[in-house]
N, C-alpha and C positions, 0 to 999 in steps of 0.2 A: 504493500500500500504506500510505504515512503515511496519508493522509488515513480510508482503511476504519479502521487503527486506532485512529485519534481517534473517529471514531462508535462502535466497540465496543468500548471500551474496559474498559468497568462489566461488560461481557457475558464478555468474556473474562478478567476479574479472578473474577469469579465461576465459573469454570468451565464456564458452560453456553456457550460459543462455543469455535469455536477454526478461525484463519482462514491458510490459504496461497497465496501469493500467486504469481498467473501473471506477477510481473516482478523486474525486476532491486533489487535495495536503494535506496532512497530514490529509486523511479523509478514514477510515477502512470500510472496511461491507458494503459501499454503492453504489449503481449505482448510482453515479452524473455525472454531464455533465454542464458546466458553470453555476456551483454553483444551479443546480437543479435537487431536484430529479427525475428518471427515469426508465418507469417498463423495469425492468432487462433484458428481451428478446430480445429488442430495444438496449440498451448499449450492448449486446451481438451483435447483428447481424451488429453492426457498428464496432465493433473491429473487428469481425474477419473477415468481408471485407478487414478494414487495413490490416489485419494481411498478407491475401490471394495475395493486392497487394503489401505490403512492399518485400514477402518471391519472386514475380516474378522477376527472374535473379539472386538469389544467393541461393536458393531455388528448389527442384522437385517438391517436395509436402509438403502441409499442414493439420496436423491430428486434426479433431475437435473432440475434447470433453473436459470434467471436469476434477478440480484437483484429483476427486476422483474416477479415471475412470484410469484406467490403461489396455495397450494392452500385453497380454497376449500369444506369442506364444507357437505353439505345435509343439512337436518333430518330427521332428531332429530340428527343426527353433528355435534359438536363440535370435533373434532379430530383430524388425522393418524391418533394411535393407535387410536381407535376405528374409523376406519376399514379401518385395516388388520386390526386382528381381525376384523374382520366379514369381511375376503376370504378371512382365513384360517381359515375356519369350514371344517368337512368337506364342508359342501353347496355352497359357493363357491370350494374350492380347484384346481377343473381348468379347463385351458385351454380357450380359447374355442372353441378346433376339432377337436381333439386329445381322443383316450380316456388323457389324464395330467394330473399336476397343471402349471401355469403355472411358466413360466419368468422369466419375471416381472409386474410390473401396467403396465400401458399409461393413460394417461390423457389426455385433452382439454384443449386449451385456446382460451382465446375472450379475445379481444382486448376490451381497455378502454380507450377514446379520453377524450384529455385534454379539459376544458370548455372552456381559455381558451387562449389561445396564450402571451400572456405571463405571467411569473411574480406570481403576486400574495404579498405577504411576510404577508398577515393570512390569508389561506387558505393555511399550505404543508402541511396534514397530507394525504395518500396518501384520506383517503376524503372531504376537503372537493374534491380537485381531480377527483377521478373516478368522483363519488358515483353516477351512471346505469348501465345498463345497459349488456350485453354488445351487439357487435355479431353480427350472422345471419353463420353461417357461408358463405351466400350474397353474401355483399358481397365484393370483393375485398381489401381488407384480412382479410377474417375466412379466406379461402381463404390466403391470403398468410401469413399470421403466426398464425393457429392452429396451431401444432408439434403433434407427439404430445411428452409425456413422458415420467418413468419413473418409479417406486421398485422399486429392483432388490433382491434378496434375497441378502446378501453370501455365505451357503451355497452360490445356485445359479450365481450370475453371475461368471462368470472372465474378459470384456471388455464392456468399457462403451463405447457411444456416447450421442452426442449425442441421439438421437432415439429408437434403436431398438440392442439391443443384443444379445451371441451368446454363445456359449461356455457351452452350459447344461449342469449338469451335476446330474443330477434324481436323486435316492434310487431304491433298487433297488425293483423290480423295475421302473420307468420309466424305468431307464436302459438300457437294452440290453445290460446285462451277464449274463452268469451267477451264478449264486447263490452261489458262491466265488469271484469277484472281490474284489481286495483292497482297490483304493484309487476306485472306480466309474466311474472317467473311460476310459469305454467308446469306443473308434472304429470305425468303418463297415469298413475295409480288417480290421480281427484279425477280422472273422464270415462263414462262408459265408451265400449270401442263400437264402431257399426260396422257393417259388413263392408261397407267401402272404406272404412280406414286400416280393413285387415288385407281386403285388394292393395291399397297402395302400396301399403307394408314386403305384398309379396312380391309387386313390379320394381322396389326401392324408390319409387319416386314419391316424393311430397313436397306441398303445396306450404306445412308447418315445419317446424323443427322447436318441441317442447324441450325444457331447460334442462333434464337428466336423461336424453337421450346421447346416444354417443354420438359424436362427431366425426362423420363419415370422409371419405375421399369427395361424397357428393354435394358436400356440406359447405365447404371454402369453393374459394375460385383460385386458381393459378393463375399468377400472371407469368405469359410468356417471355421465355427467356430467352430468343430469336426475334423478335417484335419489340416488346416492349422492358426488359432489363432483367437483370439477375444477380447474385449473389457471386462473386471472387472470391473462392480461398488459395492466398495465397501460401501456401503449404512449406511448410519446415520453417517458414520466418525463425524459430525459439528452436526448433530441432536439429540441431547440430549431429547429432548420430549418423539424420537420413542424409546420407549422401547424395551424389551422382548416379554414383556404380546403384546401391540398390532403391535409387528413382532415376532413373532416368530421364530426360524430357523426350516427346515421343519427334521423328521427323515432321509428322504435321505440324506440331504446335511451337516447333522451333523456325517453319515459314512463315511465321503470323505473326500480326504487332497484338496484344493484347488493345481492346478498347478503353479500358483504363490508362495504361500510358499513351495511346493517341492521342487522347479526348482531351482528359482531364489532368494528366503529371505535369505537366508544362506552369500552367496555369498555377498549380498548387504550390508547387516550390516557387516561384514568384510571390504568391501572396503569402506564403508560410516564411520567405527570407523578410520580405514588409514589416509584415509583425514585429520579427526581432527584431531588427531594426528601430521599429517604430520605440 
């Protein structure tokens, strides 16, 4: 945690950061939790609970993933926000499989292997060490370590996971409530079932999504990762182990500029050298 706040420090004086920390006070690298250690998934899935209810009311959404995972969009999309308006246009706001609106957005990611193995000190900026391309989801790294991710919509989402997340609880008439329900967090057990809510059930298609049903593949929407953007990990950043020899970068993706350092590295070290500066 010292160390994270020495790097954002200017970030978090200005306001636009602000960082919680999965260990113990003046204790780096560890998942602790009153002074004991804890496997890391766990201290994961309890911060970003907090995280899910601290961000409800000053907050729309919460994007889960790693430090070393960056969202990536495609053109013309410049930025997170834009992108997210565009999901939330009226002609894009229902779920992939389901006659309702998404429960939350699903997105892709594609693994980005380092060039060199060891550290070079005149190349250390993020888009000089892994200026290439993605790897094919066909390779086993790209099967391996492509995760899904999320930006979760703090209105709808009352549990947050790592990858995939539940507890949706969707504006009426998509929630399975009655039209004088008060507070909309609807459950399966307070409704009789009718014969056409047992048909839908058998086709998987519906029109609702009440608050303790599971949260399906058909439940969220994807946003595409070809179209409209996606999720970069860039891979081994901290893993010094993985090499070269046993990662290799594949021939394709050592012909490609990655879209992160075309678009946007330029740009960023420009305004990240400003800062200091300033």
């Amino acid at each position: 945690m010292t160390d994270m706040l020495k790097i954002f420090q200017s970030y978090i004086q200005e306001g636009s950061l602000s960082i919680s920390s999965q260990t113990d006070q003046g204790v780096d690298s560890m998942h602790t939790f009153q002074g004991m250690y804890w496997q890391r998934n766990v201290v994961k899935l309890v911060h970003i609970n907090s995280y899910l209810y601290l961000a409800k009311g000053t907050a729309d959404y919460v994007g889960v993933w790693d430090l070393d995972e960056f969202f990536i969009p495609r053109k013309p999309y410049n930025s997170m926000l834009e992108v997210l308006r565009v999901m939330e246009a009226p002609d894009q706001g229902q779920a992939d499989g389901d006659d309702h609106p998404y429960c939350y957005l699903s997105l892709s990611s594609r693994v980005v292997l380092k060039t060199f193995s060891n550290l070079d000190y005149q190349h250390l900026w993020l888009g000089e060490r892994f200026p290439h391309g993605t790897e094919s989801r066909e390779t086993k790294i790209g099967k391996r370590m492509g995760f899904k991710k999320q930006f979760l919509p703090t209105r709808t989402i009352f549990q947050a996971g790592l990858h995939m997340s539940g507890a949706c609880r969707l504006p009426y008439p998509f929630n399975g409530c009655p039209s004088n329900h008060s507070n909309g967090f609807c459950f399966q057990k307070d409704f009789v079932r009718t014969p056409a809510d047992e048909l839908m059930d058998a086709v998987f298609f519906h029109s609702y999504h009440r608050f303790d049903e599971v949260v399906m593949d058909s439940d969220y929407k994807k946003i595409d990762e070809d179209i409209v953007g996606g999720i970069y990990h860039f891979y081994s950043t901290h893993r010094v182990h993985f090499n070269l020899k046993s990662r290799p970068i594949s021939s394709e993706a050592l012909n490609h500029t990655n879209d992160y350092t075309a678009r946007f590295f330029s740009g960023f070290r420009m305004a990240l050298r400003a800062k200091i500066l300033k």
